[in-house]
DSSP file (Angstrom, degrees, kcal/mol; ACC not computed):
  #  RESIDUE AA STRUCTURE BP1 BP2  ACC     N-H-->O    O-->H-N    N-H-->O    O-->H-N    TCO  KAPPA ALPHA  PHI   PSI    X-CA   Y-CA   Z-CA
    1    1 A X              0   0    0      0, 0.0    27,-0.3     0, 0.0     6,-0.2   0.000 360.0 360.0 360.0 143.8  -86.4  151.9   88.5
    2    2 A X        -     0   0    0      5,-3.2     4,-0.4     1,-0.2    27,-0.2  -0.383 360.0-147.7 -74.0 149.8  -87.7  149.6   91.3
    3    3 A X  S    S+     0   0    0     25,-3.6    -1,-0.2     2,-0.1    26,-0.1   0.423  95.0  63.1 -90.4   5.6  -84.1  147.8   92.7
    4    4 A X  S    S-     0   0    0     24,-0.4    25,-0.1     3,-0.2    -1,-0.1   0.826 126.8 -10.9 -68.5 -72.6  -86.5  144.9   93.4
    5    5 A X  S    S-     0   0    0      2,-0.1     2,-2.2     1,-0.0    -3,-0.1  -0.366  95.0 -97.1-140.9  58.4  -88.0  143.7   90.0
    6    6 A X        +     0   0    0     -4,-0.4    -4,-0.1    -5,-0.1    -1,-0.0   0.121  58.9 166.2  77.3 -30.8  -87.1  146.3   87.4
    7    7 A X        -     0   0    0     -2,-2.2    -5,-3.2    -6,-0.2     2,-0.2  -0.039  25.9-146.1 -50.7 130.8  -90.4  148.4   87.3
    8    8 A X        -     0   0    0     -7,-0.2     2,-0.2     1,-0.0    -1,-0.1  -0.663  19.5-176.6-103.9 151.0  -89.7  151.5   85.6
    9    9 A X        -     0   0    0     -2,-0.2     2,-0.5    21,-0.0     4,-0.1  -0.596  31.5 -96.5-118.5-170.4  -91.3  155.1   86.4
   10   10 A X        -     0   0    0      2,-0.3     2,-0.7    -2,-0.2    -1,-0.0  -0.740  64.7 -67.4-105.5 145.6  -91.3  158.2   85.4
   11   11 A X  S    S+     0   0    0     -2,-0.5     2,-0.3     2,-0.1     3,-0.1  -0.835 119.1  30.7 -84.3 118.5  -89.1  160.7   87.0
   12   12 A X  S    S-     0   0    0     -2,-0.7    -2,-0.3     1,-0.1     2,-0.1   0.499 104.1-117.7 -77.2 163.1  -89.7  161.5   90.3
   13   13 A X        -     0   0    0     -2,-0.3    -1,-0.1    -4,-0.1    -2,-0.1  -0.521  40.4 -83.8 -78.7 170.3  -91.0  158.3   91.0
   14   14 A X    >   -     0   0    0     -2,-0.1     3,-2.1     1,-0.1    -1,-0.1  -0.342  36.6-112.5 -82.6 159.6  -94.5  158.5   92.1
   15   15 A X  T 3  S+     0   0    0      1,-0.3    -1,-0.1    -3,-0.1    -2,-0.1   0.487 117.3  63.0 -71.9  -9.3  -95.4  159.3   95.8
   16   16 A X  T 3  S+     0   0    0      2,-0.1    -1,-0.3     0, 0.0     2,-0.1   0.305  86.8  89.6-107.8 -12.0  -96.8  155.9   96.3
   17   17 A X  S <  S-     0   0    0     -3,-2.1     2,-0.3    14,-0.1    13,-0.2  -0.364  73.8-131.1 -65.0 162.9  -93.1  154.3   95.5
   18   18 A X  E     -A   29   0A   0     11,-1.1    11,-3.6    12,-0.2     2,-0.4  -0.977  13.6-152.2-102.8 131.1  -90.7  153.8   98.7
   19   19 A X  E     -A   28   0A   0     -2,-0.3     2,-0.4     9,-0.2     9,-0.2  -0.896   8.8-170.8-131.5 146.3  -87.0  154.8   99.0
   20   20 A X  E     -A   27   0A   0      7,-3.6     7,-3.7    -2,-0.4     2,-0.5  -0.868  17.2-143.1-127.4 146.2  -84.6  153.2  101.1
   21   21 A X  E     +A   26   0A   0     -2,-0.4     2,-0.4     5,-0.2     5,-0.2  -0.979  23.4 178.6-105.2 134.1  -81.0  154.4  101.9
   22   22 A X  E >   -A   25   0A   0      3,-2.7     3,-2.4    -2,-0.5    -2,-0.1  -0.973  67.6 -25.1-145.8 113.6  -79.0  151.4  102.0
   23   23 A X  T 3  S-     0   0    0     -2,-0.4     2,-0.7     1,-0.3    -1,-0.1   0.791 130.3 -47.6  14.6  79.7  -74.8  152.1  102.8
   24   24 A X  T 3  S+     0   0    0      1,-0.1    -1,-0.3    -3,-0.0     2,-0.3  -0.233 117.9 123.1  81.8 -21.1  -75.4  155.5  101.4
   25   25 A X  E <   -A   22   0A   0     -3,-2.4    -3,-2.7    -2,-0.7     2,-0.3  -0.550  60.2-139.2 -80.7 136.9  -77.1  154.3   98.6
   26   26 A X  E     -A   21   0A   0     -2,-0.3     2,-0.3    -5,-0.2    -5,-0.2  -0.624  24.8-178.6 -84.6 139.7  -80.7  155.6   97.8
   27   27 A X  E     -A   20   0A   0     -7,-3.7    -7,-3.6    -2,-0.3     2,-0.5  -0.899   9.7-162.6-131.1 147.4  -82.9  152.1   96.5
   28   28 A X  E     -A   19   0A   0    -27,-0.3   -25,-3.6    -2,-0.3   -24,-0.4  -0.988   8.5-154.9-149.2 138.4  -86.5  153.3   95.6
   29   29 A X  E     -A   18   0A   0    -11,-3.6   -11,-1.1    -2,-0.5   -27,-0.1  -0.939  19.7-103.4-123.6 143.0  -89.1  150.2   95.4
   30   30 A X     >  -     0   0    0     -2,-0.3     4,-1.9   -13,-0.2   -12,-0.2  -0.149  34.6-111.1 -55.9 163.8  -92.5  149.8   93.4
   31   31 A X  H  > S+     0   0    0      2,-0.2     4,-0.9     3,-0.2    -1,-0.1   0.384 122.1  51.4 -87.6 -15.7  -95.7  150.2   95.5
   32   32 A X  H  > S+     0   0    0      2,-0.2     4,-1.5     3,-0.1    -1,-0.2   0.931 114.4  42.2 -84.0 -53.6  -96.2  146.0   94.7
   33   33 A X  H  4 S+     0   0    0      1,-0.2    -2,-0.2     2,-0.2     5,-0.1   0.944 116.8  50.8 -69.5 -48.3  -92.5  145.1   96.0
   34   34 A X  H >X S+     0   0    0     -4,-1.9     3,-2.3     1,-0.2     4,-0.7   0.940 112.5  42.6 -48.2 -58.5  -93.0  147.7   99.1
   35   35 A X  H >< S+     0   0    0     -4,-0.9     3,-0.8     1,-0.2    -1,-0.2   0.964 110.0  57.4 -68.5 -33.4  -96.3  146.4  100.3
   36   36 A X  T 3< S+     0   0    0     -4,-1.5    -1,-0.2     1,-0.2    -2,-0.2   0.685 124.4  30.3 -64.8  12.6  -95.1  142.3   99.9
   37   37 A X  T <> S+     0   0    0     -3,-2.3     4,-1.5     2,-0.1     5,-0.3   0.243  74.1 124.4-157.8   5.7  -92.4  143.4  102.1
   38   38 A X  H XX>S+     0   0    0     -3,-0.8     3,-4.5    -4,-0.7     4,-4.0   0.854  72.5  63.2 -24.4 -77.2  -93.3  146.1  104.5
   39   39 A X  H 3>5S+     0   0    0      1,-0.2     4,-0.9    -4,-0.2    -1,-0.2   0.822 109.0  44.3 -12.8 -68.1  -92.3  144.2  107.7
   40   40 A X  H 34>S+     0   0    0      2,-0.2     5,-2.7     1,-0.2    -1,-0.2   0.667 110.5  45.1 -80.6   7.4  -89.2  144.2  106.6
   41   41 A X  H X<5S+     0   0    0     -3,-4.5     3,-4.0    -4,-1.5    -1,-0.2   0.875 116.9  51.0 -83.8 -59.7  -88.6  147.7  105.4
   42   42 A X  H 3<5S+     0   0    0     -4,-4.0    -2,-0.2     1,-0.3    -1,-0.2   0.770 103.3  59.2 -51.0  -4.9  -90.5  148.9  109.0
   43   43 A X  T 3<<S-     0   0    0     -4,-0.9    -1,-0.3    -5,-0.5    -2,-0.1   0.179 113.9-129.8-114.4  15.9  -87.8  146.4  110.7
   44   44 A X  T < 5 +     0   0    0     -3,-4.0     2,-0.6     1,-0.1    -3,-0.2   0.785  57.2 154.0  44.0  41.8  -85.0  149.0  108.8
   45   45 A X      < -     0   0    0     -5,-2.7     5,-0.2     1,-0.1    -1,-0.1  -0.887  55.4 -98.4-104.9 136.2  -83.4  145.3  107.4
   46   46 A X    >>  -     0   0    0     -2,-0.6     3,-0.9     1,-0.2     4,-0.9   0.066  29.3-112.9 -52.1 143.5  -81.4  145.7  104.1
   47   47 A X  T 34 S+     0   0    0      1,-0.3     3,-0.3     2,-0.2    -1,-0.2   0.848 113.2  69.0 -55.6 -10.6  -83.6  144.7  101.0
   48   48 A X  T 34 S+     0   0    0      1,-0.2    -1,-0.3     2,-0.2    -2,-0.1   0.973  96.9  53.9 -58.2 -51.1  -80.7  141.4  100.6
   49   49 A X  T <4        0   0    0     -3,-0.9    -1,-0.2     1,-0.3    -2,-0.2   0.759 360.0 360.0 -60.0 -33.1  -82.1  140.1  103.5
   50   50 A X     <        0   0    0     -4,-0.9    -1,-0.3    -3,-0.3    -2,-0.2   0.770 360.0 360.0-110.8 360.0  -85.1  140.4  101.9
């Protein structure tokens, strides 16, 4: 499930999802929420921030 805006997948999420470790936790974002937020993912800032 994205931790952005709920979009569910099939397990494994598809290669085209992004996964973030965030204080140990693993956060895996849809391919919509990843691109509308690249900058800040490449800029390693935790997804509150964004």
């Amino acid at each position: 499930m994205c931790a952005r805006c709920g979009a569910r997948a099939q397990e494994p999420p598809p290669v085209t999802w992004t996964c973030s470790v965030e204080n140990g936790v693993r956060r895996y974002f849809c391919e919509a929420c990843a691109r509308e937020n690249l900058r800040a993912i490449e800029g390693r800032l935790d997804s509150e921030w964004w």
